[in-house]
N, C-alpha and C positions, 0 to 999 in steps of 0.2 A: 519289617524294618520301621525304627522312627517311630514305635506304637503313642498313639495322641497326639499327635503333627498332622496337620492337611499335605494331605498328599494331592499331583494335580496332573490331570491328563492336559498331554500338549497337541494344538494344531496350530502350524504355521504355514500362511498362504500370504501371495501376493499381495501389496496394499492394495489395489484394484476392485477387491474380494470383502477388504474386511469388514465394512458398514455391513453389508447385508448378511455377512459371518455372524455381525454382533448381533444385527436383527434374529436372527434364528435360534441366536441360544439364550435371548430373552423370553422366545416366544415359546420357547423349548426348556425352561430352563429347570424343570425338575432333572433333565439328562442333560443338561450343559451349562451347570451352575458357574459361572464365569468369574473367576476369580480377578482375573487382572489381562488387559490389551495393553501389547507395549506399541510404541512408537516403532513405525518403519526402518530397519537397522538395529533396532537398540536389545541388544541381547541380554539386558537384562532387566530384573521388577524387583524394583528397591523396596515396593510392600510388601513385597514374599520374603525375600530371602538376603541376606546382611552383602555377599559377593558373589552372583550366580554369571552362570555364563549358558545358554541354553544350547548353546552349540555342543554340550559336553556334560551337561548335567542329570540327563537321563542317563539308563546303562544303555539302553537299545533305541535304535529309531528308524521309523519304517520310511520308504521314499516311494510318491505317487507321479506318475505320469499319463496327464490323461484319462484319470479316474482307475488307473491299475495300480497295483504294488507292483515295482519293480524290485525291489531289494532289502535288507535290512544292514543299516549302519551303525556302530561304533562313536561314529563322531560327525558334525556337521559343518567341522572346520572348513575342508574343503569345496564346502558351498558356502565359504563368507561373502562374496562379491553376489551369490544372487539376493542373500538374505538380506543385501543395505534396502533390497527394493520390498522385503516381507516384514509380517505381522506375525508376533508370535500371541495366541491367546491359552490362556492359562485354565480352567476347567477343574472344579475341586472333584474329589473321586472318594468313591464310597469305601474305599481302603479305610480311612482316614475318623470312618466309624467301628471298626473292627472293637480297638481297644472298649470303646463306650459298652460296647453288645456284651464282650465276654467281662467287663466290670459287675454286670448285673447276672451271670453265671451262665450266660447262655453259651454252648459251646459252638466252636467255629469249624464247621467241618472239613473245610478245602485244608483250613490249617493242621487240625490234626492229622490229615489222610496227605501231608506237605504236596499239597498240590497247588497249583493257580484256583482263581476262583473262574467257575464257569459264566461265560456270558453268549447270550440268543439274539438272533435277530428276532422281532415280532413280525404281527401281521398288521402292528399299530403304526400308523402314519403319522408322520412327525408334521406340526404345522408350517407350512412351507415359506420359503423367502426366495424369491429369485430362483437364483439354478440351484440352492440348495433344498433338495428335499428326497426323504429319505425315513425308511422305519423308522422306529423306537429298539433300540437293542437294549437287554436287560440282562445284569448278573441273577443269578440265582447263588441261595443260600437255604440248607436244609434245617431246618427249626423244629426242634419238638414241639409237639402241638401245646402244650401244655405251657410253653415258654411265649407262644403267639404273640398276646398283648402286652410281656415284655419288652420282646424285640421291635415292637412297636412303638412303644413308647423310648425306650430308646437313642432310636434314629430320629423320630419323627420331630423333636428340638435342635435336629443335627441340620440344617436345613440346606447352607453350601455342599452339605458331604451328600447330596439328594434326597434327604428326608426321610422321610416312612418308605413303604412297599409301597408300590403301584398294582399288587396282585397277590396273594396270597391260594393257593390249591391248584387246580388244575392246570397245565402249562399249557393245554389244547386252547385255553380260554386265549390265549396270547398269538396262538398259531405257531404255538412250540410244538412239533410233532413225536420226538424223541430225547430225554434227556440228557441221554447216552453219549449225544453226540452234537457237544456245545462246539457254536462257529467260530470262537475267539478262548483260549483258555481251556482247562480239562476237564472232564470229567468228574463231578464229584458223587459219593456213593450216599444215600439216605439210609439212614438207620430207621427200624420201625419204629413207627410212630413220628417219625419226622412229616411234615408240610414244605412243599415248595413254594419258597420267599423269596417272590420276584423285587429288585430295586430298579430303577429307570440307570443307565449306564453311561460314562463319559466317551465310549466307543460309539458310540451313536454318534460324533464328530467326526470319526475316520467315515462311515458310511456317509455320510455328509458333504466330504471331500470324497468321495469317491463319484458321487450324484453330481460334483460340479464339474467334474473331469477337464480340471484347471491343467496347464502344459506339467506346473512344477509344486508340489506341497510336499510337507514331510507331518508327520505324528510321533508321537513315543508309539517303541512298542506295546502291546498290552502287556498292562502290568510292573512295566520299566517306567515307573512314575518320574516326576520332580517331586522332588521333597522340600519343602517349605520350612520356613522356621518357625510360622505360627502354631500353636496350639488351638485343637479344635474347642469350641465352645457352644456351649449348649444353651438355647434362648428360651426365657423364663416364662413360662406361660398358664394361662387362664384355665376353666374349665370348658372355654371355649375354645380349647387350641388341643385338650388332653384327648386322644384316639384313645376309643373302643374299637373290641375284635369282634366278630358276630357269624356264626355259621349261616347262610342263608341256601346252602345247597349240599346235597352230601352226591351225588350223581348226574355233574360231575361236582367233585367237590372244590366248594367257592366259597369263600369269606369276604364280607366285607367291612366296613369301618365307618365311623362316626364321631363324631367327638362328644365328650361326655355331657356335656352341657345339652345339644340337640336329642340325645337319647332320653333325658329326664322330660324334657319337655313331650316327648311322643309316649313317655310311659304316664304320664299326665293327663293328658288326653285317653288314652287308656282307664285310666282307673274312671276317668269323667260320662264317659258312654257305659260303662259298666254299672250305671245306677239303676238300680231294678223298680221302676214308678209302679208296674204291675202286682211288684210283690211274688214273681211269680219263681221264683227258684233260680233263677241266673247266672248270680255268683257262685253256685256250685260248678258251675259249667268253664268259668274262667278261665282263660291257658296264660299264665306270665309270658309279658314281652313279645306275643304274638302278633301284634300289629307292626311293633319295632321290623321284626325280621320281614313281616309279609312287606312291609313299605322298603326297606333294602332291596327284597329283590323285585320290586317294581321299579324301583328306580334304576338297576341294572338292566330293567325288559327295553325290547326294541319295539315291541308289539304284546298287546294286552286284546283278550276277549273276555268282556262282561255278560253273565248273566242274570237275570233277574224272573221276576213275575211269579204269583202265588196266587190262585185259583181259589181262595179263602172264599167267596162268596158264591159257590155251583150252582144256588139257582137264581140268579142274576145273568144277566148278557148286559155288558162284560163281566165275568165272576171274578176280577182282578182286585187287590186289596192295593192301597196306596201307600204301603209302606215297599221298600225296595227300589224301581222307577228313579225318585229324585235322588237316592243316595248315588244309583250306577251313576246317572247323569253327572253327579258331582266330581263322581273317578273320573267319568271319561273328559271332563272339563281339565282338571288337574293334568289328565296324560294328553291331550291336545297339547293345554301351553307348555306342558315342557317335549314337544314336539317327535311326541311317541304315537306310533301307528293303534289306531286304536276300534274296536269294531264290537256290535250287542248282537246275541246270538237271543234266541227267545220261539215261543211255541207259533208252529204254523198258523193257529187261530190269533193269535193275535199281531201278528205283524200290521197290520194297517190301523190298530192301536197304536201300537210304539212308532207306526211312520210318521201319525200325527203328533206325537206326542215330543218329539223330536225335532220334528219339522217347528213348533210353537215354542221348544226353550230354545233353538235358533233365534225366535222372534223376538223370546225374550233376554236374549242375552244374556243366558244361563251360558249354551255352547258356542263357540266361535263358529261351527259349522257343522251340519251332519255327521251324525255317524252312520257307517254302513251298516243297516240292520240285516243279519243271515237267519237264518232257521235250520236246525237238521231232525233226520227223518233218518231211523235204521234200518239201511235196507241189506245188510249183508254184516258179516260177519269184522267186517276192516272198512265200513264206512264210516269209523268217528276217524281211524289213523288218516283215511283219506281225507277228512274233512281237515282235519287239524295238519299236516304237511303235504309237500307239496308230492303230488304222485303214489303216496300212504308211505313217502323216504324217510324216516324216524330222523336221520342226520341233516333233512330241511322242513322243521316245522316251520309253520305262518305265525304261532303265535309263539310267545317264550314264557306269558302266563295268565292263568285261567282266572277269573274271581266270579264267586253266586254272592251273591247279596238278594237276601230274604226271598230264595230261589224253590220253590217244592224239590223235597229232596227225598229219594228210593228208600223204603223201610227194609226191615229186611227177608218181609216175606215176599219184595218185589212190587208194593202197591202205594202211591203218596196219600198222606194223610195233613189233614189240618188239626189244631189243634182240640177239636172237638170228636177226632177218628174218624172225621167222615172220609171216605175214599174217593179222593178226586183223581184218579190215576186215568180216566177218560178225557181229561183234562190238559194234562201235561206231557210233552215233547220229551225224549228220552234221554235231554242232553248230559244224566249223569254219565253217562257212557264217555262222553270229551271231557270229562274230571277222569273217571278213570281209566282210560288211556293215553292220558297226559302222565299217568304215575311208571307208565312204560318207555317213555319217549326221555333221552337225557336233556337235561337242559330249562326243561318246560315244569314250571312250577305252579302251584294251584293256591288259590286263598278261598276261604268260607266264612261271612258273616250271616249272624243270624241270631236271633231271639229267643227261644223258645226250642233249640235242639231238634223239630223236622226240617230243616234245612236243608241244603246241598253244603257240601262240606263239614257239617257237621258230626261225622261216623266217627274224627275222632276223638268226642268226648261222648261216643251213645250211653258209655256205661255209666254217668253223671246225669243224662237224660233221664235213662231207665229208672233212674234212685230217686232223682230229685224233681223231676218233671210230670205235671199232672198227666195223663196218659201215655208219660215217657215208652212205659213197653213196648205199646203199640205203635206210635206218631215216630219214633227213632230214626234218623235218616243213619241210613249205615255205609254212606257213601263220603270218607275222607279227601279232607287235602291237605295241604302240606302245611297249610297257618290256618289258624282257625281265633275268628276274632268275633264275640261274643258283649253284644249291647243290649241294653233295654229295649231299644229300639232297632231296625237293623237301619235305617236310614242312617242312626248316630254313627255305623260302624262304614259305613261310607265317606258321612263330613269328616270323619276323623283319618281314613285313609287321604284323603285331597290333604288335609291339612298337616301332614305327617311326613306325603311328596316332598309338599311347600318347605317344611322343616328340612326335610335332608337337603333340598336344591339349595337352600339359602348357607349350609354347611358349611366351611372351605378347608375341611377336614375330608369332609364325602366327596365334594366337586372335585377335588386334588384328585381323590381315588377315581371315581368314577372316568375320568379324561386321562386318565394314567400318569399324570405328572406335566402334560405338554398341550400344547396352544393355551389361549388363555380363559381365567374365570368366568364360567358363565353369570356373575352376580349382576350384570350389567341389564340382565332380563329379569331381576328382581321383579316388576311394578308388573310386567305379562303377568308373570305368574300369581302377581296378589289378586289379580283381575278376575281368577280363574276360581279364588277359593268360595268355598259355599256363604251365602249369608241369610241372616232373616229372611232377608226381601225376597231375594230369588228364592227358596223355598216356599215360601207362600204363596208366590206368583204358580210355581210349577205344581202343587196340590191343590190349588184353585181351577188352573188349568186340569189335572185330573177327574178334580167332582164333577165338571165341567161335561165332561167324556165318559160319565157313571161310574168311575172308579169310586168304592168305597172305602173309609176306615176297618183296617182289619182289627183294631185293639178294639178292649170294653170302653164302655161309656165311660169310666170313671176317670179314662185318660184322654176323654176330647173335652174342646170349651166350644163356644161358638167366635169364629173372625170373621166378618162381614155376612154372617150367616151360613161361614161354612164349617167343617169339623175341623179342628185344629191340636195337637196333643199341647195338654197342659202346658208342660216341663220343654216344651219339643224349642223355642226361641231360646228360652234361658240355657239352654245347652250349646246351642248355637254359638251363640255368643260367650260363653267360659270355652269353648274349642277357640275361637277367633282371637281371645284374649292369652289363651296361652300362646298360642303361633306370633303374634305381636309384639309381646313384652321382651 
């Protein structure tokens, strides 16, 4: 009904209530975009609607007591003498984008199949005010995949009607266990090829009044809207406001979003660490947009395990080369400040290397604080599962995703090689095994940067190594992940993950998504997080500190200079700083 009219969900509670009502669905306001609070008694909102009476203007209205439904009404006349003492508040409703979605040909499937649209409680916690608090309930809407960043764009200028999706694939991701069987509204059927398109929901206010379990409140029913007389309208915006759609997982399947504007900037950074100073074949090896996605779904992780270290130099004590080392440091600095659990996994031999090593970008205020250094050792057939979840329970892993940066990585006849085919496999800890048992495990997703194609992570571009790589055949790490990000340097391919974080956090296209729509922006931790990105300085402080400890240059001479008499990569500052300048501007 009314197609292009704001449609509007109603809660009407005692004036007592209503400050901290108002507080919540500002604080919430992707699910309780607040259209208009009338005055105590006053039945109607001259901004909505030219003659309204709300005691009559929905068709159905539900009655709460005590946080229960006790009934469903017709009319609210009979409750005029309590209402002189309530607050009606108005709530614009994702109905009221219908018409916009199927303007641009996307079909509506509750519509065609004449059904209600269904809506979920989550397992998402809505930011709380007083005695109201309560999930995030969410309609769903079955989207052809192919229609995604349609429907996204779309809604996403609709912004009273609640904007974009707050979830796109998986419903599990939401703590939707069955679709089958929506708490509010019907059933609707997905055709193949459809995607489940979660929106934040103005029912989320009835759970709201149900969590204050007030004596007296009423709501519309679901779906038994007020109808408004304004026309929805669509706000004009930048490239900084335009969503992108992006697969970041297929198992379980999850998308997430960007704004077009933060995307170029990360594929900028991209092409910038992609400069081959060695000459060494590189750019054949390139994967498009694979830092973009690997950064999305770090940004999604709760918990990240890095590893690193390359035995390039066997007969040296330490045989470790100093590329690798300051790039982890720089992710795990990145996933500190945005306050994600974060731990370096590395070979039994060198653990009291990396304790030091760690222990001194502490000192130097590279990292806020240690990170936990682990080690594994295979001692059985299911001790990467056990290492990586909790009990070897695939449904509770510790981490959500894996990254090697410039890591010895399994060939495929089973033995690591360095770029020269020496076999240092007496050398290194077997931890491709936690890459690939991570590709078993749903949820948990893996990245690989790396130089030169023996990597960890790197299997999947081996057949690019094999062709273009100076001893590709043999040096091949044949052990994949899920992104695979590919520098001249692999340190580059680290400052360009921290600086890529920094990109999407500063987002408010991604932050929207990322919080689901509700409590507020985190842009307020802007300056933490600039604190945390890689720079000149600290680089040079942390590979000073390495020469320091006998780590050496794994590249040829032709790619060091001398800084204060120690080795330093040509190109390696002025990269630096063209990543710092993109993230900036």
């Amino acid at each position: 009904m009314a197609e292009g009219y704001k449609q509007a969900s109603v809660v009407i509670l005692h004036k007592s209530l209503a400050d901290d009502f108002e507080k919540f669905c500002h604080a919430n306001d992707g699910a309780l975009p607040l259209l208009y609070r009338s005055k105590p008694g006053d039945w109607k909102c001259p901004s909505l609607s030219s003659d309204p009476d709300i005691r009559t203007d929905c068709l159905q209205y539900r009655i709460y007591e005590h946080g229960a439904c006790t009934g469903s009404l017709k009319s609210l006349k009979e409750y005029s003498e309590q209402l002189k003492d309530m607050v009606t508040f108005y709530l614009d409703c994702s109905f009221s984008f219908e018409k916009a979605v199927q303007t641009v040909g996307i079909p509506v499937r509750y519509v065609e199949q004449k059904h209600n649209v269904s809506m979920y409680k989550t397992a998402v916690p809505c930011y709380s005010v007083s005695t109201f608090s309560c999930n995030l309930v969410v309609t769903m809407r079955p989207v052809p995949e192919s229609e995604l960043e349609a429907a996204v764009q779309a809604t996403s200028g609709l912004k009273e009607a609640h904007g974009a999706p707050i979830h796109m694939g998986d419903p599990g991701l939401l703590g939707i266990k069955d679709l089958s069987k929506p708490d509010y509204g019907d059933a609707v059927h997905l055709h193949p090829g459809d995607i489940p398109v979660f929106w934040a929901c103005g029912v989320t206010g009835v759970e709201a009044v149900i969590s204050c379990r007030t004596p007296l409140a009423f709501t519309h029913s679901p779906s038994h809207m007020f109808i408004t007389d304004l026309k929805n309208t669509v706000t004009v915006r930048s490239s900084r406001q335009v969503p992108q759609v992006h697969c970041i997982s297929l198992h379980p399947l999850h998308y997430s979003m960007v704004s077009v504007e933060a995307a170029q900037k990360i594929k900028t950074l991209e092409t910038l660490i992609g400069t081959d100073p060695g000459d060494r074949g590189i750019i054949h090896l390139h994967c498009p947009d694979e830092l973009l996605k690997a950064s999305l779904s770090l940004s999604h992780a709760r918990s990240v395990l890095i590893t690193t270290g390359f035995p390039t130099h066997f007969t040296y004590d330490p045989p470790e080369e100093n590329d690798g080392p300051p790039g982890a440091l720089a992710v795990a600095a990145m996933l500190q400040a945005l306050e994600k659990e974060v731990a370096i996994v590395t070979d039994q031999r060198a653990m009291n290397l990396n304790k030091k090593i760690i222990e001194e970008a502490v000192q130097l205020g590279v990292l806020k604080r240690p990170v936990p250094l682990l080690s594994y050792q295979k001692e059985s057939d299911d001790s990467a599962l056990m290492f990586l979840c909790e009990n070897g329970n695939p449904e509770r892993p510790r981490f959500d995703h894996l990254i090697a940066i410039e890591r010895a990585g399994r060939a495929a006849d089973g033995n690591y090689y360095n770029a020269r085919k020496a076999n240092i496999k007496h050398l290194v800890d077997p931890i491709d095994e936690l890459f690939l048992a991570a590709q078993t495990i749903p949820g948990v997703r893996t990245t690989g940067v790396g130089d030169g194609g023996n990597e960890l992570g790197m299997g999947k571009v081996k057949d690019a190594v094999k062709k273009h790589i100076k001893n590709g055949d043999v040096v091949a790490c044949d052990v994949e992940a899920d992104f695979t990000i590919v520098a001249g340097v692999s340190n580059w391919g680290g400052y360009a993950i921290a600086c890529a974080l920094y990109i999407l956090s500063t987002c408010e296209i991604h932050d929207r998504y990322l919080r689901k729509a509700i409590g507020f922006p985190q842009l307020s931790k802007r300056m933490v997080w600039q604190s945390a990105l890689p720079s000149v300085t600290k680089e040079e402080k942390l590979l000073k500190t390495l020469v320091q400890h006998g780590v050496r240059s794994g590249k040829t001479a032709s790619l060091e200079m001398e800084v204060d008499g120690l080795p330093f990569y040509t190109t390696h500052s002025l990269l630096i700083e063209k990543l710092l300048q993109e993230v900036q501007q």
